[in-house]
C-alpha positions as CSV (number, residue, x, y, z in Angstrom):
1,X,-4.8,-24.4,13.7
2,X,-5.7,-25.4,10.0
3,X,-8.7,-28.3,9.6
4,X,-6.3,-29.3,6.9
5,X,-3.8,-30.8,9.3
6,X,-6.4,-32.6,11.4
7,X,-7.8,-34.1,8.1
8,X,-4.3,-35.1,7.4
9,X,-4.4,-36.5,10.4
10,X,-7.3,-39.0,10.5
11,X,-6.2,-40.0,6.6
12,X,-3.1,-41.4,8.0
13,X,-4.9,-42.7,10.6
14,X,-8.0,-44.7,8.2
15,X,-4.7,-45.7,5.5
16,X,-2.4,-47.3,8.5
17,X,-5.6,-49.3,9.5
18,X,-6.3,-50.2,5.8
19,X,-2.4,-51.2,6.0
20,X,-2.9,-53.1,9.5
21,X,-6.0,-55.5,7.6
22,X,-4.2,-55.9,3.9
23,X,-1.1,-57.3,6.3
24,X,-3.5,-59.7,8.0
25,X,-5.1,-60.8,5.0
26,X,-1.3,-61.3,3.2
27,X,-0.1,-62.9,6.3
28,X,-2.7,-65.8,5.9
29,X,-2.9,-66.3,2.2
30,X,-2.0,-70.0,3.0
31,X,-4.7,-70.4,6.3
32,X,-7.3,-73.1,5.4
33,X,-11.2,-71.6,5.9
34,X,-9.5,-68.1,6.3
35,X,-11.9,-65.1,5.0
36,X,-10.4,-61.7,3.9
37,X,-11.3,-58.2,5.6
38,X,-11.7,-55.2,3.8
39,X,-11.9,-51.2,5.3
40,X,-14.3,-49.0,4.5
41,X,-14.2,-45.5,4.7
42,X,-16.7,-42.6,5.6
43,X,-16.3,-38.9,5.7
44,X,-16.8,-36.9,9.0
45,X,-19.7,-34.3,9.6
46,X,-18.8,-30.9,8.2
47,X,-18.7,-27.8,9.5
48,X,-21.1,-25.6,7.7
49,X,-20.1,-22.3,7.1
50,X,-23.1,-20.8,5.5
51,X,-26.6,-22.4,5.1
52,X,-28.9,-23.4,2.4
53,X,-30.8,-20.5,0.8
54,X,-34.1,-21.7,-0.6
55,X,-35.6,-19.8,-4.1
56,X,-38.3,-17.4,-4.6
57,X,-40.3,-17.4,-7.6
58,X,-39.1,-14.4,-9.6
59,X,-36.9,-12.8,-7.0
60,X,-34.2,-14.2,-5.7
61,X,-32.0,-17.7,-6.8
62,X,-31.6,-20.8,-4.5
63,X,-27.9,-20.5,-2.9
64,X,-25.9,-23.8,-2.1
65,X,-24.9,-24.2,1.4
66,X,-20.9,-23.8,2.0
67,X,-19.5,-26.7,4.0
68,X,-16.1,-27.5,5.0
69,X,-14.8,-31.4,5.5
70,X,-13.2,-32.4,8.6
71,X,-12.0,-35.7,7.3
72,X,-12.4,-39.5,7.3
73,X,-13.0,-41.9,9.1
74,X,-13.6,-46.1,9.3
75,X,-16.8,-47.0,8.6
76,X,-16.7,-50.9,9.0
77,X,-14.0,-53.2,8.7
78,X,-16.0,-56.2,6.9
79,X,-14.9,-60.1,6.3
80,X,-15.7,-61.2,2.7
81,X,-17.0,-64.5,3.0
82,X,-16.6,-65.8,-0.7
83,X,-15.6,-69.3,-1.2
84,X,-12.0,-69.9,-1.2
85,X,-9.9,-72.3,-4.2
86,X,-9.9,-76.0,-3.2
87,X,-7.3,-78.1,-2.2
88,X,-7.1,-81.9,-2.6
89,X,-5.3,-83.9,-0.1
90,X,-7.0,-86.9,-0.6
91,X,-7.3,-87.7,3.2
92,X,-10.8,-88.7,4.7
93,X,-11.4,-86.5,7.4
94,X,-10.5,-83.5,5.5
95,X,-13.8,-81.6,4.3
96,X,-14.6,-78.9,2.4
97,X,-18.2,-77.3,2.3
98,X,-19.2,-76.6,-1.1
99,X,-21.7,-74.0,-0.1
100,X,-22.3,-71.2,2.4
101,X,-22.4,-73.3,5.7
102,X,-20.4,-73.9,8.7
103,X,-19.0,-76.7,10.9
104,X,-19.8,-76.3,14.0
105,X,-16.5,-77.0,17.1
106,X,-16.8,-77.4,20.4
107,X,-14.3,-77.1,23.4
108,X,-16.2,-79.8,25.4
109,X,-19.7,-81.3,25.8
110,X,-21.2,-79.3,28.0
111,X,-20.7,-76.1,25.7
112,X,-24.1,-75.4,24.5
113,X,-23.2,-72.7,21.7
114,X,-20.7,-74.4,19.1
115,X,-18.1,-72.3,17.5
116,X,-18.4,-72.0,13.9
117,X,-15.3,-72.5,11.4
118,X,-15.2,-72.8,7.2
119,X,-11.7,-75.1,8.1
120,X,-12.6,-78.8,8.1
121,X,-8.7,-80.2,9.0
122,X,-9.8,-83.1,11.3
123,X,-8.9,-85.9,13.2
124,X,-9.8,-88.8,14.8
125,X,-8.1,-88.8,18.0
126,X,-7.2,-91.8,20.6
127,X,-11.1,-92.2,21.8
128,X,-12.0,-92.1,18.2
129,X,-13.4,-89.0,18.6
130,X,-13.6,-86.8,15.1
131,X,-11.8,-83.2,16.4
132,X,-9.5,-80.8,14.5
133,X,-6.1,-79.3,15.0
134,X,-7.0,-77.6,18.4
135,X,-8.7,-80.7,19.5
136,X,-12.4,-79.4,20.0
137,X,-14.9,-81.6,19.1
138,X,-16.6,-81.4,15.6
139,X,-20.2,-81.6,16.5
140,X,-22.9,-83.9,14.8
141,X,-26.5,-82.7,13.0
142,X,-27.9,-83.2,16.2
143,X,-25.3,-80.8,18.0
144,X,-23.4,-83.9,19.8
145,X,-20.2,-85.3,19.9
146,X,-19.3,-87.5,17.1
147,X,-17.6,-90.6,18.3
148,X,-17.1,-93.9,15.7
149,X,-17.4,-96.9,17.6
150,X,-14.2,-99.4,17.6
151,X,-15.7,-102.2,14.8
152,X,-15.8,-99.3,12.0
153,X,-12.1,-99.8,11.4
154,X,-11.9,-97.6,7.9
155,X,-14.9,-95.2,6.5
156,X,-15.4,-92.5,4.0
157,X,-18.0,-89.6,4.3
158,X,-20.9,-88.4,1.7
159,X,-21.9,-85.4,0.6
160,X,-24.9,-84.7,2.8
161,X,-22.4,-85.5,6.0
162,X,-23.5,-89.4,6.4
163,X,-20.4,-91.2,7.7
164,X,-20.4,-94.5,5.9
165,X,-18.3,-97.2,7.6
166,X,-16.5,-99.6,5.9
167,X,-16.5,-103.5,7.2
168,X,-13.8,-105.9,6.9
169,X,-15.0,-107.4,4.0
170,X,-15.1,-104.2,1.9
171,X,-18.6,-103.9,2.2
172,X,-20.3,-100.2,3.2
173,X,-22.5,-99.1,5.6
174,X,-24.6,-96.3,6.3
175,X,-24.1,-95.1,10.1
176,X,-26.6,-92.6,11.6
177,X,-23.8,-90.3,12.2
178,X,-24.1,-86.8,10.0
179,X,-21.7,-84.1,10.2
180,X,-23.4,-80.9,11.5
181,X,-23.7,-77.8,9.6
182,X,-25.2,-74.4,10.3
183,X,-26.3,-71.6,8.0
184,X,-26.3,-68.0,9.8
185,X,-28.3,-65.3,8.0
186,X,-25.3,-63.0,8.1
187,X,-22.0,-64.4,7.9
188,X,-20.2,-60.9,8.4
189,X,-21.5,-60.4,11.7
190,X,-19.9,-63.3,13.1
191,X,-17.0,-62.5,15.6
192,X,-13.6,-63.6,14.8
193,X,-12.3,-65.2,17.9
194,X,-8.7,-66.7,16.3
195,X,-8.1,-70.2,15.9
196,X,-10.3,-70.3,12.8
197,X,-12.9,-70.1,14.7
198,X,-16.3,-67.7,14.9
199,X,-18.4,-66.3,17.7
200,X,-22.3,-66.5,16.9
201,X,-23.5,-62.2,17.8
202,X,-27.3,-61.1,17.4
203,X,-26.3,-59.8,14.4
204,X,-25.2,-63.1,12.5
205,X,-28.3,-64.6,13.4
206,X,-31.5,-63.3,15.6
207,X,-31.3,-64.0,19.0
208,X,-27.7,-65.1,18.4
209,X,-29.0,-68.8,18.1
210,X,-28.7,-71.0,15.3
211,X,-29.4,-75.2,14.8
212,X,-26.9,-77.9,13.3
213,X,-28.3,-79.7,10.6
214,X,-27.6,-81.7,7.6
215,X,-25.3,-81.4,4.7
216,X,-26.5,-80.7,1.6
217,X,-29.7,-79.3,2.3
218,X,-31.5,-77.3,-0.9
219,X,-33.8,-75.1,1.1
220,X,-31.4,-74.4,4.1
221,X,-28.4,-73.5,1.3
222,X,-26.0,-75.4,3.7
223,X,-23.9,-76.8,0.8
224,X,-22.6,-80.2,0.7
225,X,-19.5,-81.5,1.8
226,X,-16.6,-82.5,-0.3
227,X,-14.3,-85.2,1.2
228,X,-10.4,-85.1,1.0
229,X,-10.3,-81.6,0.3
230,X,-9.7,-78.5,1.7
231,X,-11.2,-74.7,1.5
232,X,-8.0,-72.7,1.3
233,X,-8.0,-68.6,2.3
234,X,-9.9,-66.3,-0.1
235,X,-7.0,-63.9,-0.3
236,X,-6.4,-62.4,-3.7
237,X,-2.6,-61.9,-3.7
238,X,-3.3,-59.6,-6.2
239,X,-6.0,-57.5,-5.2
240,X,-3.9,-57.0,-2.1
241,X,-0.9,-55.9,-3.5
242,X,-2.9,-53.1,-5.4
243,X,-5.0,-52.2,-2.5
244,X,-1.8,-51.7,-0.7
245,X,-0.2,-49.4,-3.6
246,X,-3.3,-47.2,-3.0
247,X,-2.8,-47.4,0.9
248,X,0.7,-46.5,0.9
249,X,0.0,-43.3,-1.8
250,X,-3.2,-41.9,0.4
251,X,-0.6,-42.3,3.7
252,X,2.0,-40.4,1.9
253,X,-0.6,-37.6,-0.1
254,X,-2.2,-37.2,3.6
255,X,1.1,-36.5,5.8
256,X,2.2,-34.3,2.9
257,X,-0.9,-32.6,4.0
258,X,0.0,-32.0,7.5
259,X,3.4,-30.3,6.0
260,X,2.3,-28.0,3.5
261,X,0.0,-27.2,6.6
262,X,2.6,-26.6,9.0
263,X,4.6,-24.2,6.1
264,X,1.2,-22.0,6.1
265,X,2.2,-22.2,9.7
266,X,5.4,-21.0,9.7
267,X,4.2,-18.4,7.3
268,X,1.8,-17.1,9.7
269,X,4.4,-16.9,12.4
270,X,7.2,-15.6,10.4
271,X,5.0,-12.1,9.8
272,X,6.0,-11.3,13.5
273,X,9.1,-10.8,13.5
């Protein structure tokens, strides 16, 4: 058989993968704290058909070596964690980190590891307890459970996390409640678990472990919060469209590949006849 028709082959294969992620990313244009992927593509090992021929001094030239591609493959399939556009809503408990850190969610209080997420939609619930759409717990700076107690009746939140409660008389005051916030050393190697939500891996951090701490922290580069807004999806419409154009032209150039192979085919047969 030709290597031309198994290179056609794993094209189509790398371009319907590129296709699978561009329709992922399009589908959740619109997903608050949502972070784009991007395919990247690597060429398999060749098959060498003759070596490397190394000069001699006056006698004979150097000679190239001859080597024959056997096509591509995926390389990584990365999340581009640049910040998205903001949105304003205007409602307290919706935050936005202005920065490269991470709220930290968990399911209940015994969870020691907190999921990480850039979407800061929350709630108070019934118990008073801050949570987002799922319902897991938004955890504090100290990695606990934030809970207001029932005399704050309104409050608003600063940009280094402080929840500031707001009395009767329409005075303020500073509560020693912070919202958490991590930093991991690399974002792309946390695991995308749904929900908006990331899984901490040895790779995003060493050890896998990471600390809640403060908003707005210079040396940490945690980024400060922003109140009564929203980080919206980093998806460039455009970009993707483009990227798509390209995906759907290397599918079609690679199976038109695998025919012109299978004519040479039929060539080869058709002398036997």
């Amino acid at each position: 058989m030709l290597r031309s028709m198994y290179s056609g082959v794993s094209g189509m294969r790398g371009f319907q993968t590129k296709l699978d992620v561009i329709g992922n990313n399009i589908a959740n244009v619109n997903t608050v704290g949502f972070k784009a992927g991007r395919v990247m593509f690597k060429d398999i090992l060749s098959q060498t058909v003759a070596g490397v021929t190394a000069p001699v001094e006056g006698e004979t030239g150097g000679v190239n070596a001859k080597q024959i591609g056997l096509g591509v493959t995926i390389s990584a399939i990365d999340t581009v964690h640049t910040p998205g556009s903001a949105m304003t809503t205007n409602v307290p408990t919706d935050l936005r980190i202005d920065g490269d850190g991470f709220f930290g969610v968990k399911v209940n209080e015994d969870q020691e590891t907190p999921f990480l997420t850039r979407a800061g939609d929350f709630k108070l619930d019934a118990n008073r307890q801050l949570v987002n759409s799922d319902g897991l717990f938004v955890v504090d700076a100290e990695g606990g459970i934030i809970t207001l107690d029932e005399a704050v009746t309104s409050f608003s939140i600063s940009s280094n996390g402080n929840i500031i409660a707001v009395n009767a008389d329409g005075t303020t005051e500073p509560t020693d409640i912070f919202i958490g916030v991590a930093v991991v050393t690399n974002p792309g190697g946390l695991e995308k678990i749904g929900g908006n939500l990331y899984r901490v891996t040895p790779n995003a951090t060493a050890g896998g472990e990471f600390e809640m701490g403060a908003a707005n922290d210079v040396e940490a580069g945690s980024g400060a919060i922003v109140p009564g807004q929203l980080e919206m999806s980093n998806v460039d419409l455009t970009s993707e469209f483009t990227e798509m154009i390209v995906a759907q032209r290397g599918f079609q150039a690679n199976s038109r590949i695998i025919t012109t192979s299978d004519e040479v085919l039929q060539e080869v047969v058709n002398l036997k006849r």
